[in-house]
N, C-alpha and C positions, 0 to 999 in steps of 0.2 A: 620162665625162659628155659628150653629144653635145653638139656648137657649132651653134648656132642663127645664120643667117646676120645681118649685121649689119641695119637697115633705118632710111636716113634721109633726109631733107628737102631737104639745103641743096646747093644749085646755086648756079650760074653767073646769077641772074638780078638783078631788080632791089631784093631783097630782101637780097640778099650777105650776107654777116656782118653788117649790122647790127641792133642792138636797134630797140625801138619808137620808141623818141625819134628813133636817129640817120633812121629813114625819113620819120617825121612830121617830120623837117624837109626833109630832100629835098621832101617833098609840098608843105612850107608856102611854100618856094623856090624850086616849081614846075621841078625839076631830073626827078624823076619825075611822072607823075596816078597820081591815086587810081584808075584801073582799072586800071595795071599792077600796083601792087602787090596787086590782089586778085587779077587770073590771076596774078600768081606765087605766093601764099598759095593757090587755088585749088590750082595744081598740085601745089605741097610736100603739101597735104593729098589727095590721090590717087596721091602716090609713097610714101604710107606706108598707104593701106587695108588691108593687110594686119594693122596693129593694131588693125581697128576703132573708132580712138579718134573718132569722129565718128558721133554718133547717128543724126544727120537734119542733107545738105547741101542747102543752097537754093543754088546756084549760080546762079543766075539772078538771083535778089533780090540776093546777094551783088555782083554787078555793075553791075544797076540803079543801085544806091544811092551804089555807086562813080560811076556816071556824073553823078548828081546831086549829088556833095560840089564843094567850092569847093575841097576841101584845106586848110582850114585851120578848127581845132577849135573856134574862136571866133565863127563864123559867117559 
């Protein structure tokens, strides 16, 4: 059975090991902004293109809107 090379995500950035919570609170404690962590979601999802798993990317929008959040989900 031929070994298919591995392909993944997680680097060295500002996304690190942690889940959604632990970032949304960096963001809400203004430790990280909300555009780092979308270039670094941004990149994770262009270091694994090779799965296709992404229909249609708006990177643009995806930033925009980054630039417009306050960080914090409650308004």
């Amino acid at each position: 059975m031929p070994h298919s090379p591995r392909v993944h995500a997680f680097g060295d950035d500002v996304l690190g090991d942690l889940d959604a919570t632990g970032v949304a609170e960096l963001v809400a404690t203004r430790q990280i902004k909300p555009r780092e962590v979308a270039e670094a979601a941004l990149a994770r999802v262009e270091a694994v293109s090779a799965l296709d798993a992404v229909e249609h990317l708006d990177a643009n929008r995806a930033l925009d809107a980054s630039d417009r959040s306050t960080g914090c989900a409650f308004g």
